[in-house]
C-alpha positions in Angstrom: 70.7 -17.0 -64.3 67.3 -15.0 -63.9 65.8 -18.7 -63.5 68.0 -19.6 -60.8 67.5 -16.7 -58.9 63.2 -17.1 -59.1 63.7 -20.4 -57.9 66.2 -19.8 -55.1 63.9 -17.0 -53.9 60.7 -19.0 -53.9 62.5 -21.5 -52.4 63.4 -19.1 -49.8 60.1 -18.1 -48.9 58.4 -21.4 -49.3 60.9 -22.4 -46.6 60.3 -19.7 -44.6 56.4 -20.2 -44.6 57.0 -24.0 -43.4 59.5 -23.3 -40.6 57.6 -20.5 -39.2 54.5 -22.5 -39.5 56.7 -25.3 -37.6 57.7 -23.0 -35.1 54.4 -22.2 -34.0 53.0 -25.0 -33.3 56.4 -25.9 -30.8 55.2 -25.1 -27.2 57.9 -23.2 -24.8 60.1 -24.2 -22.6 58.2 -22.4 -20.1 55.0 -24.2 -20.9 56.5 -27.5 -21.6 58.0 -27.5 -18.0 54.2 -26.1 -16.5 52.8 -29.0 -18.4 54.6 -31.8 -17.2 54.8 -30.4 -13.7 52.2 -31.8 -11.4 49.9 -28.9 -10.5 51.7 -28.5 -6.9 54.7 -27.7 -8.7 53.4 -24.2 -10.1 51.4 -21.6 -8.9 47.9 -21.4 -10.0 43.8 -20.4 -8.6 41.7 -23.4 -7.6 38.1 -23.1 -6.6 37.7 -25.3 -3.8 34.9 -25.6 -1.2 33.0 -22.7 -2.7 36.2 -20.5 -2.8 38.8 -19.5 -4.7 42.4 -19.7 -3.4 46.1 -19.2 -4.8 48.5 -21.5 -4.5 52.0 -20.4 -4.4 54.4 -23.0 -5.1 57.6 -21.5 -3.7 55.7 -21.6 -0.3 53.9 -24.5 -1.0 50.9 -22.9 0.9 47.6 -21.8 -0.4 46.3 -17.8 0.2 43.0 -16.2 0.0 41.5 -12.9 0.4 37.8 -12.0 1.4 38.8 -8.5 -0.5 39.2 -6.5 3.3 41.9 -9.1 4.1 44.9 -11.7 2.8 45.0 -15.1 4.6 47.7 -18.2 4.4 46.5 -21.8 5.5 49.5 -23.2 7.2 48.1 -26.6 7.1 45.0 -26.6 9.7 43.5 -23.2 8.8 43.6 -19.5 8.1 45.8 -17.1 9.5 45.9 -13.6 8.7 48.9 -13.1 5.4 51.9 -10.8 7.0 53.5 -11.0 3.5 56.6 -12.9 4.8 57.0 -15.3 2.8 57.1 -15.8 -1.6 53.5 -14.4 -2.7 53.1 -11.2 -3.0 56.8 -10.2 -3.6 56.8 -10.2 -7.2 54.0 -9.0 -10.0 51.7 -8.1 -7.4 50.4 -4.2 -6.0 49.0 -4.0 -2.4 48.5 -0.8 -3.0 47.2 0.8 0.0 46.8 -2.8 2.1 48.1 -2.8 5.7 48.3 -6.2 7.6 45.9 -5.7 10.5 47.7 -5.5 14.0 46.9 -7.7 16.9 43.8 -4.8 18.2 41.8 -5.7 15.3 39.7 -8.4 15.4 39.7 -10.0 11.9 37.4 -13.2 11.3 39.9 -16.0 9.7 37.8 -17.8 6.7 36.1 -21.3 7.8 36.3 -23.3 4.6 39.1 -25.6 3.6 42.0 -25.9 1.0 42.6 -28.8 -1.9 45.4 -31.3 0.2 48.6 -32.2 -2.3 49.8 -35.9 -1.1 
């Protein structure tokens, strides 16, 4: 009986050991999706034109910040970020940030954003 119980328990553990080593290498659901989703299909940082900008895919519109100020392209160019849309809703601090009212003059940013067909 002793014998059967040595060999159940390495058994056991030897199983263990292989599924957990199994387990591991088994990508999430989360980064299964992220992986076959092209890359306008999830948010992410792109460095395009000398810049970086953040795409946010629920708004399917890219936003920068030249650290005084937040800017959305809408398609043509920059326009000062009133944080009405998606970005900035969830997992994000503005801390202190005020969007700037019409009496200041705030210099939208010149270069250009990376065009999903």
């Amino acid at each position: 009986m002793r014998r059967v119980t040595l060999w159940l328990a390495a058994a056991f553990i030897a199983g263990s050991v292989a599924g957990s080593a199994i387990l591991q290498h088994i990508p999430s659901s989360v980064e299964a999706a992220n992986a076959a989703a092209g890359p306008e299909e999830r948010d992410h940082w792109r460095n395009f034109d000398g810049h970086w900008s953040f795409w946010c895919a629920k708004d399917r519109a890219w936003y920068y910040t030249d650290g005084h100020h937040w800017f959305m392209h809408d398609g043509k160019h920059w326009m000062p970020y009133k944080f009405d849309k998606q970005f900035g809703r969830e997992g994000f601090e503005k801390g202190e940030y005020k969007v700037p009212g019409k009496e200041v003059e705030v210099y939208a940013p010149r270069h250009d954003v990376h065009r999903y067909p």
